[in-house]
Backbone as JSON, one array per atom type, in Angstrom:
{
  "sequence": "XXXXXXXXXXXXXXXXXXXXXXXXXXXXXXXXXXXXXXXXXXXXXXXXXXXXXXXXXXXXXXXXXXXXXXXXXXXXXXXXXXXXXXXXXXXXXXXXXXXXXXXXXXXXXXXXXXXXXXXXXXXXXXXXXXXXXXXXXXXXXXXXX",
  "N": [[166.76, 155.17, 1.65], [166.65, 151.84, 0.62], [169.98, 150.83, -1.61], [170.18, 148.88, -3.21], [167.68, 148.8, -3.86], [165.91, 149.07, -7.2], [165.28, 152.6, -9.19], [164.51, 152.09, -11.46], [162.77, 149.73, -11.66], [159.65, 148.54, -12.51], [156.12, 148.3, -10.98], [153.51, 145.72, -10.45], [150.56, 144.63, -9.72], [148.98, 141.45, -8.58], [146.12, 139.44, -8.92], [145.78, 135.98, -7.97], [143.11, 132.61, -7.7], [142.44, 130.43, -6.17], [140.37, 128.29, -6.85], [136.9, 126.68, -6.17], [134.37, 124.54, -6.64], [133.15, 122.69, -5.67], [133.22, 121.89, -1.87], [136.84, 120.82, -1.67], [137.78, 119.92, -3.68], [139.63, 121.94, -6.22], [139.98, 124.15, -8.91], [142.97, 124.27, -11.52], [145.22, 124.66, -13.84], [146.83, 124.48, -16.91], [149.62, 125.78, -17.86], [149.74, 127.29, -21.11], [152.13, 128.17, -22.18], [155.92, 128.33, -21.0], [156.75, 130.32, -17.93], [158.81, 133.08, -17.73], [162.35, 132.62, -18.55], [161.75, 129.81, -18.31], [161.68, 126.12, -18.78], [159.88, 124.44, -19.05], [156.58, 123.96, -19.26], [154.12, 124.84, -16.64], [151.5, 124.06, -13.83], [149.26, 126.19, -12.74], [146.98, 129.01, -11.04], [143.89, 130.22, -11.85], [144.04, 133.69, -12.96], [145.63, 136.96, -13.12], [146.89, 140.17, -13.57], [146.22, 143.83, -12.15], [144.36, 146.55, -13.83], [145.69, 149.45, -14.27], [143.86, 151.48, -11.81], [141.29, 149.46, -11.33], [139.62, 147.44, -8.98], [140.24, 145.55, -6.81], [138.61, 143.09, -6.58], [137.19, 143.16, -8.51], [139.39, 143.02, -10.69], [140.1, 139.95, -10.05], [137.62, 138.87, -10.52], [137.32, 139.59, -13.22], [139.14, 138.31, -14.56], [138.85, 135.7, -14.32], [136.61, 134.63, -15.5], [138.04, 135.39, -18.24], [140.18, 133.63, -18.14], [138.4, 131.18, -17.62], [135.83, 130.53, -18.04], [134.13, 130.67, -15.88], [132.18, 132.07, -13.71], [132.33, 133.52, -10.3], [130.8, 132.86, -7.34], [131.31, 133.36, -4.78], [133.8, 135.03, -2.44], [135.66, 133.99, -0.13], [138.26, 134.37, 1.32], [141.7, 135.72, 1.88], [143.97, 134.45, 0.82], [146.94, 134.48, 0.93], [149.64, 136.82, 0.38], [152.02, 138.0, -1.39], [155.57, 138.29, -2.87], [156.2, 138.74, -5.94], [159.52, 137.8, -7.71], [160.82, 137.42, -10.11], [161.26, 137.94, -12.62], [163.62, 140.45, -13.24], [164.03, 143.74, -12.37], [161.55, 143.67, -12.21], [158.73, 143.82, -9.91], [156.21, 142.37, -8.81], [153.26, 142.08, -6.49], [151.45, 140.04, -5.39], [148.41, 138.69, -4.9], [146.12, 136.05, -3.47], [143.05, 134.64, -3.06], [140.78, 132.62, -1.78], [138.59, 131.0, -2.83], [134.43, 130.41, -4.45], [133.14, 129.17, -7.48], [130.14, 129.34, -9.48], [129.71, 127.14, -11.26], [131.1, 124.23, -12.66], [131.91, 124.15, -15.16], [134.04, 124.42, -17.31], [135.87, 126.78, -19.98], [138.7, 127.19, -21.46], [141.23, 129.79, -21.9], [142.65, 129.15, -24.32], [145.06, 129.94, -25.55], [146.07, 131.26, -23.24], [146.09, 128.84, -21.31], [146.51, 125.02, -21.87], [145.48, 122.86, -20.61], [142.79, 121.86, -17.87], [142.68, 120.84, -14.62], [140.4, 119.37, -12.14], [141.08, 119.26, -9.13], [142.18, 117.24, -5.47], [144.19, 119.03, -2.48], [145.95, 117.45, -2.37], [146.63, 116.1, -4.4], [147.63, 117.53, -5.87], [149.93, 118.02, -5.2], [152.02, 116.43, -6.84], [151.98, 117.51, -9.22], [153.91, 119.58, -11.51], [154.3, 122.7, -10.12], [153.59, 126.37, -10.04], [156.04, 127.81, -9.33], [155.82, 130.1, -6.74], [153.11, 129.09, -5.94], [153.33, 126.84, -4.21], [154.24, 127.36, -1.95], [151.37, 128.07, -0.68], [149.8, 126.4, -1.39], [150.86, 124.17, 0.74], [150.79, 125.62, 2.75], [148.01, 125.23, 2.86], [147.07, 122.39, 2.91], [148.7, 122.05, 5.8], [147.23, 123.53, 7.62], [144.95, 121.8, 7.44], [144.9, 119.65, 8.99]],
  "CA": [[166.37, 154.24, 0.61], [167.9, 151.09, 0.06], [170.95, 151.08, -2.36], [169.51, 147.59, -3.79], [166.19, 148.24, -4.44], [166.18, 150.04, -8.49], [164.19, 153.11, -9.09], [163.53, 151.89, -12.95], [161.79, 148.9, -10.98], [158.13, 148.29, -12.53], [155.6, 147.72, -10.45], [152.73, 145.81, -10.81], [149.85, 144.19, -8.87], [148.42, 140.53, -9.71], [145.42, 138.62, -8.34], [145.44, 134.58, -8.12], [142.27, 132.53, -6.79], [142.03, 128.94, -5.8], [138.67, 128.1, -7.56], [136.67, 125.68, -6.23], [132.72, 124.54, -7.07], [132.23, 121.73, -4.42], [134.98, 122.02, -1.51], [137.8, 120.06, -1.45], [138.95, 120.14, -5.55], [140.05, 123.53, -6.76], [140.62, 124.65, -10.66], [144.24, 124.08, -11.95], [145.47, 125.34, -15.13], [148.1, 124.18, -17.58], [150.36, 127.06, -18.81], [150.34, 127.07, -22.43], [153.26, 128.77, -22.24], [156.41, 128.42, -19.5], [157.27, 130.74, -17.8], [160.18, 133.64, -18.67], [163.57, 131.77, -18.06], [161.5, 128.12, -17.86], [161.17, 125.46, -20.1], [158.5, 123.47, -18.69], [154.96, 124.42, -18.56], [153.65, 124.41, -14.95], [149.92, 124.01, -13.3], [148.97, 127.56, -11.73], [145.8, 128.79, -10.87], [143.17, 131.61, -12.82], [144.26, 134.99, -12.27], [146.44, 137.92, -13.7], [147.19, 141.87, -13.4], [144.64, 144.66, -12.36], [144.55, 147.23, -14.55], [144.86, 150.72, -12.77], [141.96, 151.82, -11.3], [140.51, 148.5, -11.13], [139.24, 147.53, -7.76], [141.07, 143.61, -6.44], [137.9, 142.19, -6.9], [136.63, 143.55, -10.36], [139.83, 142.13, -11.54], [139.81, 138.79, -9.95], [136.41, 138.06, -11.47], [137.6, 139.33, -15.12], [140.23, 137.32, -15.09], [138.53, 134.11, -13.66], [135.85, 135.06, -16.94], [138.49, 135.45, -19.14], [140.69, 132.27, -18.1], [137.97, 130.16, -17.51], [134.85, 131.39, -18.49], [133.15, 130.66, -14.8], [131.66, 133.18, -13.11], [133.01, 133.73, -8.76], [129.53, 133.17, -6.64], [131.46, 134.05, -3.43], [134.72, 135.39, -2.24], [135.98, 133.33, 0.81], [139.31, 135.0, 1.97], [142.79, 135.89, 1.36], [144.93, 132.64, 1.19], [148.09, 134.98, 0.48], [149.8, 137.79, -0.39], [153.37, 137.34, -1.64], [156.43, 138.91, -3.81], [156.85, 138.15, -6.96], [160.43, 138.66, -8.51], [160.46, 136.22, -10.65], [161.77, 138.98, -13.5], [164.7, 141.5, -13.13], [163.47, 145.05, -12.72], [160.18, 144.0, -12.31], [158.35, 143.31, -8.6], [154.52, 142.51, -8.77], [153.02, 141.54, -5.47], [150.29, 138.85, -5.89], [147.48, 138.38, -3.91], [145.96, 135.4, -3.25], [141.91, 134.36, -2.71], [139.65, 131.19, -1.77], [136.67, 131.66, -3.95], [133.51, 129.98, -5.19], [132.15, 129.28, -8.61], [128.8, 128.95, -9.89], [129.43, 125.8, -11.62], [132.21, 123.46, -13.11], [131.78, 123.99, -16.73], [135.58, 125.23, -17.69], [136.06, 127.1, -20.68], [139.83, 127.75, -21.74], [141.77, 130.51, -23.05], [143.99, 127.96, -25.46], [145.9, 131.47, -25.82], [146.36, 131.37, -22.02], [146.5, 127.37, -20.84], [146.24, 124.25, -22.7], [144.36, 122.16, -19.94], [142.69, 122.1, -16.84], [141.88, 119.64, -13.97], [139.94, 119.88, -11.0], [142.14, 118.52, -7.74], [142.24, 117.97, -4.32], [145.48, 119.4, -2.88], [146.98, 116.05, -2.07], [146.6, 115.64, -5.65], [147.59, 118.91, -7.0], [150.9, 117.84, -4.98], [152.33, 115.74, -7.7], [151.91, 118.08, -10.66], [154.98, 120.61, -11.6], [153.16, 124.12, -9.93], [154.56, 127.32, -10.35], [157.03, 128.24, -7.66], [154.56, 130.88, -6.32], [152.02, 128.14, -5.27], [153.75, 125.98, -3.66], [153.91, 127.46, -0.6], [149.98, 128.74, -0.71], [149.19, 124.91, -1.23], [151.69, 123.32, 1.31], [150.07, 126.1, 4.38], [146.3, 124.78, 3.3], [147.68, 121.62, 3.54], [148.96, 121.98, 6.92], [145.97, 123.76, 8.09], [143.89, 121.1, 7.03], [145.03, 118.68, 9.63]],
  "C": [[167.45, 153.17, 0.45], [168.42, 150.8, -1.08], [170.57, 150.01, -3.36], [168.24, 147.72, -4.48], [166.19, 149.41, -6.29], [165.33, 150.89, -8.83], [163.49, 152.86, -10.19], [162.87, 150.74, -12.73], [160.43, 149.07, -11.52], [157.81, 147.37, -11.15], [154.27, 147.03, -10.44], [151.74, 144.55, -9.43], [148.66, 142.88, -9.28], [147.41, 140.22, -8.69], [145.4, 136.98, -8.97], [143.91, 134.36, -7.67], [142.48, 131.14, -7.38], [140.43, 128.7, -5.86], [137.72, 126.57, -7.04], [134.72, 125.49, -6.59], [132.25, 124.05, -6.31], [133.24, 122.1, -3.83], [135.4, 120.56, -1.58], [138.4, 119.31, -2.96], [138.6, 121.95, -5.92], [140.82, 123.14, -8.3], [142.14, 124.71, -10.73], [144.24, 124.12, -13.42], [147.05, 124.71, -15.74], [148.45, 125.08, -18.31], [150.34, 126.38, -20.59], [151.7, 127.11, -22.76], [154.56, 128.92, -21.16], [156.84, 129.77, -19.29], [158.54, 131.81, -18.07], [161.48, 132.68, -18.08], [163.49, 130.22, -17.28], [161.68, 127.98, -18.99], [160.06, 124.41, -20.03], [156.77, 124.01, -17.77], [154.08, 123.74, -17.41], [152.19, 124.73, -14.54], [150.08, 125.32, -12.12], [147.53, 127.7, -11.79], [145.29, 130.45, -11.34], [143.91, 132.58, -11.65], [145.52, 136.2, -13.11], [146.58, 138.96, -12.98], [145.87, 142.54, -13.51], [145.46, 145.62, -13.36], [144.79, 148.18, -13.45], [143.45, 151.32, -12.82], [140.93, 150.69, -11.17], [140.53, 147.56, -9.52], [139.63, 145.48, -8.07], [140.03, 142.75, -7.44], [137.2, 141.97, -8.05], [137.58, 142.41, -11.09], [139.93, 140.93, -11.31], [138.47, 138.1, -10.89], [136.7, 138.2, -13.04], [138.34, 138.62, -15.2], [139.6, 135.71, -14.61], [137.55, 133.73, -15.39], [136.35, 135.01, -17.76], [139.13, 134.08, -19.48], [139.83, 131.12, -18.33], [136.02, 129.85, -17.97], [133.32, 131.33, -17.4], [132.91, 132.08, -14.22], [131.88, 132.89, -11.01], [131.44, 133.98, -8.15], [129.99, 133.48, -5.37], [132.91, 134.18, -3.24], [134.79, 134.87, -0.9], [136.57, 134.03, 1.81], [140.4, 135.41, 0.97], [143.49, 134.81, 1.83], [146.44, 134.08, 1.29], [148.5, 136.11, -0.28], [151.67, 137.53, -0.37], [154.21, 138.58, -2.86], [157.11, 138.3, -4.75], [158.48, 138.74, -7.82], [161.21, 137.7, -8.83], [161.35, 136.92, -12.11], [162.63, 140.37, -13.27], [164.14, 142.39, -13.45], [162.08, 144.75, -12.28], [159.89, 143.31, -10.96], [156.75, 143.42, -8.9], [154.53, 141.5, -7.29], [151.86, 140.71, -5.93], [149.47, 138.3, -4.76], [146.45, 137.19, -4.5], [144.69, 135.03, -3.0], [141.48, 132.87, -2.41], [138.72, 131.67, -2.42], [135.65, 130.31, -4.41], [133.07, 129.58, -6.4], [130.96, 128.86, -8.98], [129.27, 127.95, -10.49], [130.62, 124.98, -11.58], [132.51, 123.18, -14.11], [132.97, 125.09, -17.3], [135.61, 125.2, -19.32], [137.31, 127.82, -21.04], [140.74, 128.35, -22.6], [142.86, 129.51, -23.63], [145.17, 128.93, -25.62], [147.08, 130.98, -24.26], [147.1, 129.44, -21.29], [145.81, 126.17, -21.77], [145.83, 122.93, -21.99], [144.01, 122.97, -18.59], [142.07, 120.82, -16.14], [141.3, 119.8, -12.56], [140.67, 118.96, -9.65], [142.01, 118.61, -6.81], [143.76, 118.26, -3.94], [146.43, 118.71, -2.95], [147.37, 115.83, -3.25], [147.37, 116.5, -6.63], [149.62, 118.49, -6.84], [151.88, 117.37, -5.48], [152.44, 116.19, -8.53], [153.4, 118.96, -10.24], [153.9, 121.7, -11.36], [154.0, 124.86, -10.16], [154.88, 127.34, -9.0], [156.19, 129.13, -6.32], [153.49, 130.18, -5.29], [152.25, 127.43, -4.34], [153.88, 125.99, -2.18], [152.42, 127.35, -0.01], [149.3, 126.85, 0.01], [149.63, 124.02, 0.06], [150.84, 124.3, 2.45], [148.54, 126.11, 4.05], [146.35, 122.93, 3.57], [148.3, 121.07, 5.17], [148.12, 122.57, 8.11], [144.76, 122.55, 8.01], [143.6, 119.56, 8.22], [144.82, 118.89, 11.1]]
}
């Protein structure tokens, strides 16, 4: 075992998804809130923590429902799976989707984010994102060409 890694370490397991309705703009979210150890609220995209026992895709869709209040008409792929450690002690891995929605009629937790805009990524490129994204966006970006 390595000497580094801590056994009082939480672990937890998140789902993102890059939301889109038509292609080529995807859902973007304005943190209400920054970040732990930010001070500037950054554009990320629907998604949270499964519960246990909750199957990837259960929780991707509650949380797309909860954030936004669209409903996921198809599951694409996996854009990404990544390590978050972002918080001392704590490691959540975060997986990543392309997805669908039935419409474009965004309904937001005010709790959760305090806008949203629909973007393409050229566009999204310009906003403050969370650190997290930045890669995700920059290799569909470079795929795209």
């Amino acid at each position: 075992m390595d000497d580094s890694i801590s056994s009082d370490r939480t672990f937890e397991i998140g789902v993102k998804v890059l939301l889109y309705s038509v292609p080529g703009k995807y859902l973007f979210l304005k943190r209400a809130k920054p970040y732990l150890n930010n001070s500037i609220r950054k554009w990320d995209i629907p998604g949270g923590r499964i519960m246990p026992g909750e199957e990837l895709f259960k929780a991707l869709k509650r949380e797309v429902k909860e954030e936004t209040g669209l409903r996921i008409k198809k599951i694409d792929r996996i854009l990404a799976a990544q390590d978050i450690l972002r918080v001392p002690n704590k490691h959540t891995v975060r997986i990543t989707y392309l997805a669908q929605c039935l419409n474009n009629k965004v309904i937001i937790d005010k709790n959760e984010h305090s806008a949203y805009q629909w973007l393409t990524l050229k566009q999204v490129k310009k906003l403050r994102t969370d650190l997290y994204l930045k890669p995700v966006i920059n290799e569909l970006l470079l795929k795209s060409f």
